[in-house]
C-alpha positions in Angstrom: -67.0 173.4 50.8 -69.6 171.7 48.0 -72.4 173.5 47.7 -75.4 171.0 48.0 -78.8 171.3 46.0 -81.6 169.2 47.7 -84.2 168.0 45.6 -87.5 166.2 47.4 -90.5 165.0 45.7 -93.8 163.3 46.6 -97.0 162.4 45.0 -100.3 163.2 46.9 -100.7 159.7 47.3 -97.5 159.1 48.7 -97.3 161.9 51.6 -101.4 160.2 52.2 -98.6 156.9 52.6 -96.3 158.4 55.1 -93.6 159.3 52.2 -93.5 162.8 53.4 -91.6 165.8 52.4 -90.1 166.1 56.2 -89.4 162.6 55.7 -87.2 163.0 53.2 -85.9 166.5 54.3 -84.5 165.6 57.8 -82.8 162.7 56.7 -80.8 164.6 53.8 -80.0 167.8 56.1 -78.6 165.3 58.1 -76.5 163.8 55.3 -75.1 167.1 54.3 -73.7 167.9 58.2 -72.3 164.4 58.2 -70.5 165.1 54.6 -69.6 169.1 55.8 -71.6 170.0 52.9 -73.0 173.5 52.0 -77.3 173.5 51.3 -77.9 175.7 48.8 -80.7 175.2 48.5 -83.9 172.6 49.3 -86.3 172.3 46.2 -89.3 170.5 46.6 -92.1 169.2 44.2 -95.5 168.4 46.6 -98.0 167.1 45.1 -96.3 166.2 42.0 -95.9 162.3 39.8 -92.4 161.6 38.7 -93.6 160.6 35.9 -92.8 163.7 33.2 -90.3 166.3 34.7 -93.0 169.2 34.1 -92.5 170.1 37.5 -91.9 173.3 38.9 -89.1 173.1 41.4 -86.8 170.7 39.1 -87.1 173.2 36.4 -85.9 175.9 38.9 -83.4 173.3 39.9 -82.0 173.0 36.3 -81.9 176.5 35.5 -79.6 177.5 38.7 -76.7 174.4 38.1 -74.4 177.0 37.4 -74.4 177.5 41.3 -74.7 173.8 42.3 -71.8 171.2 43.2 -74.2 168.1 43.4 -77.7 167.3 43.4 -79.1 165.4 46.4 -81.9 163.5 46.4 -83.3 160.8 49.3 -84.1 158.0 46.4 -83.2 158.1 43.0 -87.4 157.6 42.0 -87.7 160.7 43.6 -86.2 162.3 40.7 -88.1 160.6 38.1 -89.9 157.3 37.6 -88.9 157.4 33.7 -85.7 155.7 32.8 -85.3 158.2 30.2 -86.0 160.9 32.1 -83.2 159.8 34.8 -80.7 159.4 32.5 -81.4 163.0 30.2 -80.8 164.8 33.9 -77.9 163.0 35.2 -76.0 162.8 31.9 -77.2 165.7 29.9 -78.0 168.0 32.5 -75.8 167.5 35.7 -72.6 165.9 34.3 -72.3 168.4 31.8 -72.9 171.3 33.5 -70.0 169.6 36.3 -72.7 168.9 38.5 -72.4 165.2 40.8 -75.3 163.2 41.7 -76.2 161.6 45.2 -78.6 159.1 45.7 -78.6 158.7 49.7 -80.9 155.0 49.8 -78.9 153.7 47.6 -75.5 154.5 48.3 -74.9 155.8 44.7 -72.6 158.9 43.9 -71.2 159.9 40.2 -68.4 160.9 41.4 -67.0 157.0 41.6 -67.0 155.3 38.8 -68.8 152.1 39.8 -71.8 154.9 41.1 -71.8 155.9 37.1 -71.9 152.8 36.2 -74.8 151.7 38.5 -76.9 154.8 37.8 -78.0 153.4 34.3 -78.9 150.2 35.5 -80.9 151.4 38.9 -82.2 153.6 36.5 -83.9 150.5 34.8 -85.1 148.7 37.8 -87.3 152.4 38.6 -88.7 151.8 35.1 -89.9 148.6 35.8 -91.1 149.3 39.2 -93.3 152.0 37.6 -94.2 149.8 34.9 -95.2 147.4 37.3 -97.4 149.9 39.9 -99.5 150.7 36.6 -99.9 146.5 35.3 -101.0 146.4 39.0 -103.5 148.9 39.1 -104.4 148.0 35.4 -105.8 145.0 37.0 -107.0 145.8 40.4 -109.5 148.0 37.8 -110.3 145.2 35.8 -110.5 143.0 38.4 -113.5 145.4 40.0 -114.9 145.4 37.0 -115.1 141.9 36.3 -116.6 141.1 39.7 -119.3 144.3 39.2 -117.9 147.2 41.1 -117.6 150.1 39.9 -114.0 151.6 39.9 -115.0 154.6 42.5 -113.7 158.1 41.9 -115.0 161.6 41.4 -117.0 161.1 38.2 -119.6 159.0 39.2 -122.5 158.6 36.4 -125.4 161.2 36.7 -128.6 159.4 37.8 -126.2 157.0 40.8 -124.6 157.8 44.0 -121.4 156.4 45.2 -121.4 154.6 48.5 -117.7 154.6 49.3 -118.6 152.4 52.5 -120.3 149.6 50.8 -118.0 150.4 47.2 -121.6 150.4 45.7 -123.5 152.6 43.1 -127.3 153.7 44.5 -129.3 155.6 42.2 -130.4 159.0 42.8 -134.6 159.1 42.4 -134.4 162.5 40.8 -131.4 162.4 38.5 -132.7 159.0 36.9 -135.2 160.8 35.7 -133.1 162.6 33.8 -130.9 159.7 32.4 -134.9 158.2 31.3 -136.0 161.3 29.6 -132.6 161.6 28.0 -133.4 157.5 26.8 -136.8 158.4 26.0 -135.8 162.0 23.8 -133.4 160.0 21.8 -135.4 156.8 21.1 -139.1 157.4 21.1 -139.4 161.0 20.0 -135.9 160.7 17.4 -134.6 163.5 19.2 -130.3 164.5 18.5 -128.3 165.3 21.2 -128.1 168.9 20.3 -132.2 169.1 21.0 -132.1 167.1 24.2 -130.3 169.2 25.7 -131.7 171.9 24.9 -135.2 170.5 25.7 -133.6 169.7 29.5 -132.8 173.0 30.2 -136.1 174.4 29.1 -138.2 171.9 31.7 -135.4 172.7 34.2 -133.8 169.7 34.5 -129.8 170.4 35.7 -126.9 168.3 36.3 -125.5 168.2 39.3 -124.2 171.6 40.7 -127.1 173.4 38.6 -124.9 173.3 35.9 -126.8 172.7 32.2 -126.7 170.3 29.9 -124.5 170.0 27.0 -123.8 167.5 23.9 -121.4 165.7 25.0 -122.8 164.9 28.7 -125.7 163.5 26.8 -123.5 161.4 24.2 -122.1 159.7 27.4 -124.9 158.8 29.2 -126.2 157.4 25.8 -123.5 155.2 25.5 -122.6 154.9 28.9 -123.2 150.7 29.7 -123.8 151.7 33.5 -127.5 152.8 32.8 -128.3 149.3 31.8 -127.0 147.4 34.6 -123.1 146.6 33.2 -119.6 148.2 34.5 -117.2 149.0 31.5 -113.0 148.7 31.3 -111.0 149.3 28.4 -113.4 148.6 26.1 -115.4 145.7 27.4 -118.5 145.5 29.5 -119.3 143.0 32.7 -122.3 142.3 34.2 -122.7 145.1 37.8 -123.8 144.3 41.2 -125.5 147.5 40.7 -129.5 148.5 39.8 -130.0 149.2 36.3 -131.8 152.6 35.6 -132.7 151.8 31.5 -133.7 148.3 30.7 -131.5 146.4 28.8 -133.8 146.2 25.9 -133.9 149.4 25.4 -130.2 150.6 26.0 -129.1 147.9 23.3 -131.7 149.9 21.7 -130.3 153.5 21.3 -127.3 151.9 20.4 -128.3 150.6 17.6 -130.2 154.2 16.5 -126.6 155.4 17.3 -124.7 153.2 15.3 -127.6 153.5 12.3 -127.5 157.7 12.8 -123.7 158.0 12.9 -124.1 156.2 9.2 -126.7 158.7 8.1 -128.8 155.6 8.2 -132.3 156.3 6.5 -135.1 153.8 7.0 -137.3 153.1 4.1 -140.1 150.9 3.0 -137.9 147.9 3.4 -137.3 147.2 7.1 -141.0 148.3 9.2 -140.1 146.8 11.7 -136.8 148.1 12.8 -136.0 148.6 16.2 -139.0 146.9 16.9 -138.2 142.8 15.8 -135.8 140.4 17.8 -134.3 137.1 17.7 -136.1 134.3 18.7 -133.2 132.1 19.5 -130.8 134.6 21.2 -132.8 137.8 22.3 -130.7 140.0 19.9 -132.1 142.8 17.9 -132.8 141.8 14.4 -132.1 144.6 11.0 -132.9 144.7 7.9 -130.1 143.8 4.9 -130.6 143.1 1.4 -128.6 140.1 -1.2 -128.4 141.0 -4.6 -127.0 137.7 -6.8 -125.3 139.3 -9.4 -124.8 143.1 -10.5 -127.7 144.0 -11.7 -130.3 141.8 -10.8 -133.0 142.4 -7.9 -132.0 143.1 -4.4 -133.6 140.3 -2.0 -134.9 142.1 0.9 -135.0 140.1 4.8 -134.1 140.3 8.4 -130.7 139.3 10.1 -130.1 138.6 13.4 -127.4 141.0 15.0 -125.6 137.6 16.6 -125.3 136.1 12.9 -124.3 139.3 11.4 -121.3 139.6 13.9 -121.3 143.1 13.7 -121.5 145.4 15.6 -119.7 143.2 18.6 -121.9 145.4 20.9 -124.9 144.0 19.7 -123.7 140.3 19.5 -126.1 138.0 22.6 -124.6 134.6 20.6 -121.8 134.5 18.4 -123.1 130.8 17.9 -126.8 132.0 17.3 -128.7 129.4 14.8 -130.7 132.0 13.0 -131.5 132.3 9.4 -132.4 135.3 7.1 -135.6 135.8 7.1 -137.3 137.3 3.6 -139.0 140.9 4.8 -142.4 140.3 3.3 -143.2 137.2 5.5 -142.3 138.8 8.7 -144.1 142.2 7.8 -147.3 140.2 6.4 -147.6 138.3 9.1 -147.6 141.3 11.9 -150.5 143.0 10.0 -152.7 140.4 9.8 -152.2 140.1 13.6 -153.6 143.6 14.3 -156.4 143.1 11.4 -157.2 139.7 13.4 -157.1 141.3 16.8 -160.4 142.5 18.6 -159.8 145.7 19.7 -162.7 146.7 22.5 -162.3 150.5 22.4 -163.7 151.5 26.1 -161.5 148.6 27.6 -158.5 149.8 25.6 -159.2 153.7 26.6 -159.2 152.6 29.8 -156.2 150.4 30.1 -154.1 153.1 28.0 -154.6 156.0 30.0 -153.7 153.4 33.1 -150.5 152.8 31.7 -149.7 156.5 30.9 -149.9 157.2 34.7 -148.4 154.4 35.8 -145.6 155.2 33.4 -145.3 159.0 32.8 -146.8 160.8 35.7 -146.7 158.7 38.9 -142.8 157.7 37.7 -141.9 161.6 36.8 -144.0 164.0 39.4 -144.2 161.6 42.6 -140.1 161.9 42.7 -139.9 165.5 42.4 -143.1 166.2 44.8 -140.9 164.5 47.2 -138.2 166.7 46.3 -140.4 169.8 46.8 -141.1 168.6 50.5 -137.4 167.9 51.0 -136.6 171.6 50.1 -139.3 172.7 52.5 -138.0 171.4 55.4 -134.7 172.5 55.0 -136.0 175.7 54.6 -137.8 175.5 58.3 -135.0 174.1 59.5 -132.9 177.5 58.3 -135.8 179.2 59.9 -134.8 177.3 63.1 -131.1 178.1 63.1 -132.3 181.6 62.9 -134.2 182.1 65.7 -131.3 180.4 68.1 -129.5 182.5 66.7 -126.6 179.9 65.7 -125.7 181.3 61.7 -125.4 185.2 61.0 -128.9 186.4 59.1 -127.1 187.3 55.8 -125.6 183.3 55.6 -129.4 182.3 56.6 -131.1 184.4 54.0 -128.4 183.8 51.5 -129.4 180.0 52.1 -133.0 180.0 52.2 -133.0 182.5 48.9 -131.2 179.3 47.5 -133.8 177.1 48.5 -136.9 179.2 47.3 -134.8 179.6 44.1 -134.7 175.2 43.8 -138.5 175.0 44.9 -139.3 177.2 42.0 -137.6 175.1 39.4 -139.1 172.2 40.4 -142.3 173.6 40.6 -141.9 174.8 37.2 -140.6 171.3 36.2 -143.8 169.4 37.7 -146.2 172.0 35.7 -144.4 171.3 32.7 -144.2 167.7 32.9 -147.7 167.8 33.6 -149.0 169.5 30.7 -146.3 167.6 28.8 -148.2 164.1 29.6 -152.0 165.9 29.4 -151.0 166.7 25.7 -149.7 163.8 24.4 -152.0 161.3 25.9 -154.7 162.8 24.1 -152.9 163.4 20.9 -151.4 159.4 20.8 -155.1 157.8 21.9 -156.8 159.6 19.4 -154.5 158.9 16.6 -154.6 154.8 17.5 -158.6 154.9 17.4 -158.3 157.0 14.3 -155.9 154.0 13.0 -158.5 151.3 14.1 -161.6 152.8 13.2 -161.0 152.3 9.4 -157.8 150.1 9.5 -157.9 148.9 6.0 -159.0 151.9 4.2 -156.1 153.7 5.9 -153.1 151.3 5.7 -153.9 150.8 2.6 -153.3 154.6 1.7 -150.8 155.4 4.3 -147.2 156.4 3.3 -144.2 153.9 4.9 -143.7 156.9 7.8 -147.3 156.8 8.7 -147.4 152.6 8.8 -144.5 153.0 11.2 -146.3 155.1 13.4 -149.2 152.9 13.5 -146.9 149.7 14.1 -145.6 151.9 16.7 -148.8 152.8 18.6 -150.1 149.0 18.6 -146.9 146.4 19.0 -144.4 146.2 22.0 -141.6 143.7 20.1 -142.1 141.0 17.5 -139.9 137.5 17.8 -139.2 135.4 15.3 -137.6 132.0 15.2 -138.2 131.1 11.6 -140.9 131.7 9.0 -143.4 129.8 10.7 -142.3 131.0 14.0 -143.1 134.2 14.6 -144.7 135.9 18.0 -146.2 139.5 18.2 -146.3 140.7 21.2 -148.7 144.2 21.5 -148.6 147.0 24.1 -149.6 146.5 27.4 -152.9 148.9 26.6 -153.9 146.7 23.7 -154.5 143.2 25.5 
C-alpha cells in the first residue's frame, strides 16, 4: 500500500474566503480511501503565502521523502504560486527522491506521462494567475489613490484616524499637534530630526501607544504628502478627499529645506529671500541660482522659478510656467524699500501681534489638550463607578485609574510647558522687531546677512513676483 503525504496550505486571507484547511483535508482523506492509500502523514501550512517555500510544514515535508510514496495536495497553487518553485519540488525534490505527485482538482498525477507533461505547463498558468492577483491589486491601490482614498491598513499616519466605515482619514485633535510642531521645529526654528525628537519627548509629546519619538518617524511625517492634503502611490501624489493638517505652502516648504539640507545647502548673502519668495504665474517656490558666461568671469546672481527649473519634479506647479530669471538685487531692493516705506504704528502692531500669537500658539496648542485633560477625568470617575458596583476586581480598577493619573500628569506637564514656551518667545520676537524698527536704517545698514534674514523674517509673510516690475510683498498678519 502507497504511503500518502498530505500537504494543505492556506493564506489568512483565504481561510477569511472559505478556502479552509478542513476544506481541503476532508476532501483528500477521502481521496486516499477511494485510492486504498496509506496517510502518512497530513502537513499543513496555516496562515502561510505560497509565494516562497519558507514554510514550515513543507520543509518538514521535504526532509521525511525518504518515507513518502507520493505527495498529495488538493490544488497544485497550494503548493506554490511560483512556477519556479513548482517545478524545483516536483522535479528536483520528489522525482528524484522516487516520490509521485497528485494534484486532486486537476486530475494530474506524475506517474502518467501526459500528468508529467502537463505539470510544467499548469505550472505556468499558477504563475500567471499570481502575476495577475498582484496587477489587480497594483491597481485597485492606485485606483484609491487616484480617486483620494487612502489605501486603509494598520499604519495609518500619526495626526489621522481611519474610519474603516466611511474608508475615510479623520484627524486626531491631539496628535496634529504633534505633526504641526514637528512642521514648525523643522522649518521655523531649523531644527534636525535628531533634535525634534528629542525636544518631543522632553514636552511629553508620545506617539501612539506612549511609545517615543525617533528619527525616522519624524523623517516620514516630513515627507509624508498626507499632512498636506494628497494620498501617495508608487511614487506619485493625488489630490485626497481627506483634511489637510499642514498647509500646502508650507509642506512644499520643508521639502525644499529637505532637499537644500540633504545637499549641505548653505545660504549666503545671495538669495535673502529664500523660502520666503514665489512665483507669480504659477504659485511655485522660487530659489536662488547664479550664470557665470565664461570661466572666469562674474557669476550673475537671480531667482528661478521651481516650474522653470524642472527640478525637483516635486516642486514643479507648471511645467509650462512663463517665468523669467529674475536678477537678485531688484527683487531684494525692492522688499526693503517696502518695509522702509511702511508706517509701522507700534501700539496697533503690539496689539495685533500678541492677538495672533494666541490665536495661533496657545488657543490652537492648550485648548486641545485641556480637552484631553477632562476626557481623562471622566474616565477616571467612570473607573470609580465600576468600582463601587462592584463589576471589575480592585486590582484591574486601580491598575487602570494609576494609568490615567499617570496620562493626566503628562499632559499637565505638556500644557505648563507649552505655556511658558509661548510666554518666552512672544516677548523675546516682539522686542526684537521693535528693536528692528526703531532705528531701521542705522541697523540694516550694519547688520550681518543672518541678522537681515531674521528681520525679513519677523516683518514679511511671502513676496510674489511676476517680472521686474511686478513684484507684491505681502507682510505678516501683525504688521497691517
Amino acid at each position: 500500500m502507497k504511503k500518502v503525504a498530505i500537504y494543505i496550505r492556506v493564506s489568512s486571507q483565504e481561510q477569511v474566503e472559505n478556502f479552509s484547511i478542513d476544506a481541503q483535508k476532508d476532501k483528500l482523506i477521502s481521496y486516499c480511501k477511494a485510492k486504498s492509500w496509506n496517510i502518512y502523514d497530513i502537513f499543513i501550512d496555516g496562515g502561510f503565502s505560497g509565494a516562497n517555500l519558507d514554510r514550515p510544514a513543507i520543509q518538514k515535508l521535504l526532509s521525511q521523502l525518504k518515507d513518502i510514496d507520493i505527495v498529495l495536495v488538493y490544488k497544485l497553487d497550494r503548493l506554490s504560486r511560483s512556477q519556479k518553485d513548482t517545478l524545483y519540488l516536483i522535479e528536483e525534490e520528489f522525482l528524484k527522491n522516487n516520490v509521485d505527485f497528485v494534484s486532486l482538482s486537476e486530475s494530474f498525477d506524475t506517474t502518467t506521462p501526459f500528468g508529467k507533461a502537463m505539470i510544467g505547463i499548469l505550472s505556468v498558468f499558477a504563475q500567471l494567475e499570481r502575476e495577475t492577483i498582484k496587477e489587480r491589486a497594483r491597481l485597485g491601490k492606485e485606483k484609491r489613490a487616484k480617486e483620494g482614498l487612502y489605501r486603509g491598513g494598520a499604519n495609518v499616519p500619526h495626526g489621522y484616524n481611519y474610519i474603516e466605515e466611511t474608508e475615510e482619514l479623520v484627524i486626531d485633535e491631539y496628535e496634529s499637534i504633534h505633526v504641526k510642531k514637528i512642521f514648525e521645529l523643522y522649518t521655523e526654528k531649523g531644527y534636525g530630526y535628531h533634535r525634534i525628537a528629542t525636544t518631543l519627548n522632553k514636552m511629553g509629546y508620545k506617539k501612539r501607544n506612549g511609545v517615543e519619538w525617533q528619527v525616522n518617524a519624524i523623517r516620514r511625517i516630513l515627507k509624508n504628502p498626507v499632512y498636506k492634503g494628497f494620498i501617495e502611490y508608487k511614487g506619485n501624489a493625488y489630490p485626497g478627499l481627506h483634511e489637510p493638517i499642514i498647509p500646502e505652502e508650507l509642506f512644499d516648504k520643508t521639502q525644499d529645506l529637505i532637499h537644500k539640507r540633504g545637499k549641505d545647502y548653505v545660504v549666503t548673502s545671495k538669495y535673502l529671500l529664500t523660502s520666503l519668495i514665489r512665483c507669480g504665474h504659477c504659485n511655485a517656490r522660487m530659489r536662488g541660482s547664479w550664470v557665470s558666461q565664461r570661466k572666469g568671469s562674474p557669476k550673475v546672481y537671480y531667482y528661478l522659478c521651481y516650474s522653470v527649473a524642472g527640478t525637483p519634479a516635486y516642486m514643479i506647479k507648471d511645467p509650462d510656467c512663463p517665468g523669467r530669471n529674475i536678477p537678485i538685487a531688484i527683487v531684494d531692493n525692492y522688499v526693503v524699500d517696502q518695509i522702509r516705506k511702511k508706517q509701522f504704528e507700534k501700539e496697533k502692531l503690539k496689539e495685533k501681534y500678541y492677538e495672533r500669537k494666541k490665536i495661533n500658539t496657545n488657543t490652537i496648542d492648550t485648548s486641545i489638550l485641556d480637552k484631553k485633560v477632562k476626557e481623562v477625568d471622566k474616565q477616571i470617575d467612570k473607573m470609580m463607578e465600576l468600582y463601587q458596583f462592584g463589576n471589575i476586581p480592585a486590582q484591574e480598577i486601580s491598575k487602570r485609574i494609576e494609568n490615567l493619573y499617570n496620562d493626566k500628569n503628562q499632559l499637565l506637564k505638556t500644557i505648563e510647558h507649552l505655556k511658558k514656551e509661548i510666554s518666552v518667545n512672544d516677548d523675546i520676537d516682539f522686542k526684537d522687531m521693535i528693536k528692528y524698527l526703531n532705528d531701521f536704517e542705522t541697523i540694516w545698514e550694519n547688520a550681518t546677512f543672518e541678522e537681515k534674514r531674521q528681520i525679513i523674517k519677523l516683518l514679511i509673510k511671502e513676496v510674489i513676483v511676476k517680472d521686474r516690475n511686478n513684484i507684491e510683498v505681502i507682510f505678516k498678519n501683525y504688521c497691517t
